[in-house]
C-alpha positions in Angstrom: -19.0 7.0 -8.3 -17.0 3.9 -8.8 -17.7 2.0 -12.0 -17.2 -1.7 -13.0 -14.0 -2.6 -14.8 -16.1 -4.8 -17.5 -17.2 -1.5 -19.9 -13.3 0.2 -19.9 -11.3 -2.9 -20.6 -14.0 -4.2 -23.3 -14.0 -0.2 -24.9 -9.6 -0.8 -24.5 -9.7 -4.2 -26.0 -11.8 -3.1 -29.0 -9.9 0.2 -29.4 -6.4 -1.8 -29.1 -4.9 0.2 -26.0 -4.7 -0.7 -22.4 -6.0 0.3 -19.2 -3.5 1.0 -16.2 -4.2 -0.7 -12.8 -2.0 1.6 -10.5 -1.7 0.1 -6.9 -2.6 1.9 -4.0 -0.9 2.5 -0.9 -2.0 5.3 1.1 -3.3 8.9 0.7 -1.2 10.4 -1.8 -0.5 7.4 -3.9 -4.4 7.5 -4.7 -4.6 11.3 -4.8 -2.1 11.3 -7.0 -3.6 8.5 -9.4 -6.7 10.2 -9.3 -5.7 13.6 -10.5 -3.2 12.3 -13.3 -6.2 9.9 -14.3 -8.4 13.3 -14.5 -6.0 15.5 -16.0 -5.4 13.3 -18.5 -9.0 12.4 -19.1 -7.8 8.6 -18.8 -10.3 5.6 -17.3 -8.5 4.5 -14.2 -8.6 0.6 -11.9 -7.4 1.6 -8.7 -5.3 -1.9 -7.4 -5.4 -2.9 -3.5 -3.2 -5.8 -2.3 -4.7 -8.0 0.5 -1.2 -6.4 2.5 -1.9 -3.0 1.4 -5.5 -3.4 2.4 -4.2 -4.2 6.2 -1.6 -1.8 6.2 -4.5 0.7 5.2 -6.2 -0.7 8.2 -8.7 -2.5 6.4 -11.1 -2.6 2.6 -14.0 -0.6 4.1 -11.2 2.3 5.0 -9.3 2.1 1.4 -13.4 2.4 -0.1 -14.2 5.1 1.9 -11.2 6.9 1.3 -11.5 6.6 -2.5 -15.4 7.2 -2.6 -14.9 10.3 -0.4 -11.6 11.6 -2.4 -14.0 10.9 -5.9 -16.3 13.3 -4.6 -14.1 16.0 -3.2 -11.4 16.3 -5.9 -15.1 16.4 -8.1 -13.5 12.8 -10.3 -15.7 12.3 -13.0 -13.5 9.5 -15.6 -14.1 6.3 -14.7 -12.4 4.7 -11.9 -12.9 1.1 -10.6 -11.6 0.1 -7.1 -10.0 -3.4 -7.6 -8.9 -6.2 -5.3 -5.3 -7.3 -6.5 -4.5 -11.2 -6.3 -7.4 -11.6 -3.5 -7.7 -14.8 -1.7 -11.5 -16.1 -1.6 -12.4 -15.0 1.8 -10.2 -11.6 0.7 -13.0 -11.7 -2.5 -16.0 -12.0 -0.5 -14.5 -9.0 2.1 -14.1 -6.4 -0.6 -17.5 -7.1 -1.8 -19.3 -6.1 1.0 -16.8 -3.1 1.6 -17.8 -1.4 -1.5 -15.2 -2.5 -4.3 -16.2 -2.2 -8.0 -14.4 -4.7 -9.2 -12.0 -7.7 -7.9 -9.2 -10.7 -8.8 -9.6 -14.2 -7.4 -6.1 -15.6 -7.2 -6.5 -19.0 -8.0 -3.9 -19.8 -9.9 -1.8 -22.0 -6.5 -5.1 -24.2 -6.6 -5.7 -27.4 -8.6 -7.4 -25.7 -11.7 -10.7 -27.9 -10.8 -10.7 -25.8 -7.7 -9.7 -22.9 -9.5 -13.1 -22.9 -11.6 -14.9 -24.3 -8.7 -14.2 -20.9 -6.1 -14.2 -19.0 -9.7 -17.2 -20.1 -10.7 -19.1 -19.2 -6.9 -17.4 -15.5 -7.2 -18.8 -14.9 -11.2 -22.4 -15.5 -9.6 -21.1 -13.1 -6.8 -19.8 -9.8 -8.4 -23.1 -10.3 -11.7 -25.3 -10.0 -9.0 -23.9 -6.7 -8.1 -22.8 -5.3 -11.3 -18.7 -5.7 -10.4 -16.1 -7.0 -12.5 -13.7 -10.0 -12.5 -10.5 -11.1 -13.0 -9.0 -14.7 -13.1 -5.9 -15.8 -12.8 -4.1 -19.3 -14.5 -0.7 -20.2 -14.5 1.5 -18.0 -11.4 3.1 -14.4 -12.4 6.7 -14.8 -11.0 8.3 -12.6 -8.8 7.0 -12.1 -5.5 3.6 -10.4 -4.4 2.5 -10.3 -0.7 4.5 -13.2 0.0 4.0 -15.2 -3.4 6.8 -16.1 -4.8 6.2 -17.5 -8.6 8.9 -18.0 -11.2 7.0 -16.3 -14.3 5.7 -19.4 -16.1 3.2 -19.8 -18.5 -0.3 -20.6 -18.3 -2.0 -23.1 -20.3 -4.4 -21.8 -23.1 -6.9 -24.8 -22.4 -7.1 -23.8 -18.7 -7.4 -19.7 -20.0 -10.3 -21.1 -22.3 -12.0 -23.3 -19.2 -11.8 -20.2 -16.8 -13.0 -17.8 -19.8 -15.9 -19.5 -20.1 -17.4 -19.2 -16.7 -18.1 -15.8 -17.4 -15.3 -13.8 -16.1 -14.4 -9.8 -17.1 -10.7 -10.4 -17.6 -7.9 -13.1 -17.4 -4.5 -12.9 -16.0 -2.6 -15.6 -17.7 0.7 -15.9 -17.0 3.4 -15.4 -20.2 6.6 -15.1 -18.5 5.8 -11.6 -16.7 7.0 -11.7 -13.2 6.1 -9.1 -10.3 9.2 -6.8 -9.3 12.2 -5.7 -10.9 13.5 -8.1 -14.3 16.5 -9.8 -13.2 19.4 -10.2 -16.1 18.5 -13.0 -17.5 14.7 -12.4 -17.9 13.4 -14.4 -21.4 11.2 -11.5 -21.8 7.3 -12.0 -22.8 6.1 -15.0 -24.6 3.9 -13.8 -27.3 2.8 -17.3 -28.3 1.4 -17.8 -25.0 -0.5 -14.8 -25.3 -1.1 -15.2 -29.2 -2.4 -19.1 -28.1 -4.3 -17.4 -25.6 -6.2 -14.5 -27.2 -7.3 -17.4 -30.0 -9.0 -19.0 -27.3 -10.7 -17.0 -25.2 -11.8 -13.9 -28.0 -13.3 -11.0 -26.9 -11.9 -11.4 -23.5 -9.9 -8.3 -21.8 -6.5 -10.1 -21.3 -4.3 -8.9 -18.0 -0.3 -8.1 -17.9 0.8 -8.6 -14.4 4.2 -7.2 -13.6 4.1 -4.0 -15.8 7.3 -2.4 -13.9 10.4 -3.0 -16.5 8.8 -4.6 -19.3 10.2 -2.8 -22.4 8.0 -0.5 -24.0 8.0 -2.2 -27.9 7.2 -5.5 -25.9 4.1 -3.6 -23.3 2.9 -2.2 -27.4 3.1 -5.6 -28.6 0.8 -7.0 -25.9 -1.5 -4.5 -26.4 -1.8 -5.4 -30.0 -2.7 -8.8 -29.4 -5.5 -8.3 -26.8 -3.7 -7.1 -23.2 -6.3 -4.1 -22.4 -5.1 -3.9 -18.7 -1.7 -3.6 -17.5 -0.4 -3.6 -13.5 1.7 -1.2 -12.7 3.2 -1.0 -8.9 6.8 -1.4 -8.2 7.4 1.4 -10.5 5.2 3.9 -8.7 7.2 2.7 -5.2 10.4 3.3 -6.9 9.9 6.9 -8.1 8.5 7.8 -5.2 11.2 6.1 -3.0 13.5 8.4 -5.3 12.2 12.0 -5.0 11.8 11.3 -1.2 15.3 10.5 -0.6 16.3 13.2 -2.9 14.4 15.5 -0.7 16.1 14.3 2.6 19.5 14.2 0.9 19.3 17.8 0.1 18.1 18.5 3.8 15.1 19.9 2.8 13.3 18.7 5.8 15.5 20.7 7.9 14.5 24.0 6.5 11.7 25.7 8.2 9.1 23.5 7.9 10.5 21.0 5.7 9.7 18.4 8.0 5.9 19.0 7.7 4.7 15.5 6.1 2.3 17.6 3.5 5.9 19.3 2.1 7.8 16.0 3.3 5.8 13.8 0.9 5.1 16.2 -1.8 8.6 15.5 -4.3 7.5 11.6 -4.3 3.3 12.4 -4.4 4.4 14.4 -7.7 6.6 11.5 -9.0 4.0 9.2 -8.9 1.8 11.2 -10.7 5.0 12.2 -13.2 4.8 8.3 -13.3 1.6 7.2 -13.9 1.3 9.5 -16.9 4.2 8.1 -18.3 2.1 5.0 -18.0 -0.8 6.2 -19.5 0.5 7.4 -22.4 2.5 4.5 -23.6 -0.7 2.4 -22.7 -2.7 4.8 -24.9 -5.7 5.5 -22.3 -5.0 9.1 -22.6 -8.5 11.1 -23.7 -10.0 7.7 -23.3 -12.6 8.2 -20.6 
């Protein structure tokens, strides 16, 4: 049964360790989320782009996949289903599809606007029990088609967004979605210190989780991050066990080519990869 995001990330917050939002894919990306998150007895947010959502053929298929996989593979931590950097109308379609939890993107609007569609979605998901997220100021790199140079957001704005009654904020501190380039600045912590002093008790988000050194991911944890994104690095190790696979012409013998042994190498470097994840985040035994 999906849960809420709202009782995890206020549990991670208090107990200083973060929660990982692993994005989905397809089949064995979320079987392979799932069973790390239960082996390891770790909460779990299950991330959907808007792009993944289509490619999966629509919300109402990725919910009915997860729901049904929750039941069969007998899941019992806690696992939210949550929209990644929705658009409104993207919102308002994942509610009625069954999502626990979602994030309104509006951090490309005016921030008047911002709180206005923010506001309309916080009456939204407390009517039916779901969680979240806000975004100010843009997370750099590019996501779906969003290209944002990692900038940082303005603690005033955090506090004004906060204060609607959001789960969680995404504020931007120099994070960017991707792979770092060279001359990456790295985090700003005074954003993020500024931030936390305004908005409190508030779950804090880190967007961009793929290539952030691990002293600087423990850092942000310390000063209020309780939910960290992690994507590119799943798509990465994955990418690598498959080509390792075909390089060594495994799918040429006998029935290498059979997608179930096909995909296997990269289903098990995801999971190899979100529990990497989960331990530095210190989630493990958390659920």
């Amino acid at each position: 049964m999906l849960v809420s995001a709202k009782e995890m990330l206020e549990k991670a917050k208090a107990g200083k360790y973060a929660v990982g939002q692993f994005n989905i894919n397809n089949l064995e990306w979320t079987k392979a989320v799932l069973a790390t998150a239960q082996e390891l007895n770790s909460p779990v947010i299950l991330g959907v782009s808007e792009g993944a959502g289509k490619y999966m053929t629509g919300f109402k298929t990725v919910a009915g996949m997860v729901n049904g996989m929750m039941e069969e593979m007998k899941i019992t931590v806690p696992v939210a289903l949550h929209l990644d950097h929705g658009t409104y109308e993207g919102c308002l379609k994942c509610v009625e599809a069954g999502f626990s939890s979602i994030m309104f993107d509006g951090s490309h609007y005016p921030i008047e606007e911002n709180i206005e569609k923010t506001r309309e979605l916080v009456k939204i998901c407390a009517d039916r029990g779901m969680s979240l997220e806000a975004e100010v100021g843009s997370i750099g790199g590019e996501e779906d088609g969003v290209i944002g140079a990692g900038e940082c957001a303005d603690p005033n704005e955090c506090k004004m967004i906060a204060d609607l009654g959001v789960t969680m904020l995404a504020a931007g501190i120099g994070n960017i979605h991707g792979k770092y380039p060279e001359n990456w600045k790295g985090l700003s912590f005074e954003t993020l210190a500024a931030v936390q002093e305004k908005t409190g008790e508030m779950p804090l988000v880190l967007h961009g989780g793929t290539g952030i050194p691990e002293d600087m991911i423990k850092k942000a944890i310390s000063l209020g991050v309780a939910k960290i994104n992690v994507n590119t690095e799943c798509q990465l190790s994955f990418a690598a066990a498959t080509r390792e696979y075909i390089e060594a012409g495994k799918d040429l013998q006998g029935k290498g080519f059979d997608p179930r042994k096909l995909l296997a190498p990269g289903t098990e470097a995801i999971k190899a990869t979100v529990k990497e994840k989960m331990e530095l985040f210190g989630s493990v035994n958390k659920a």
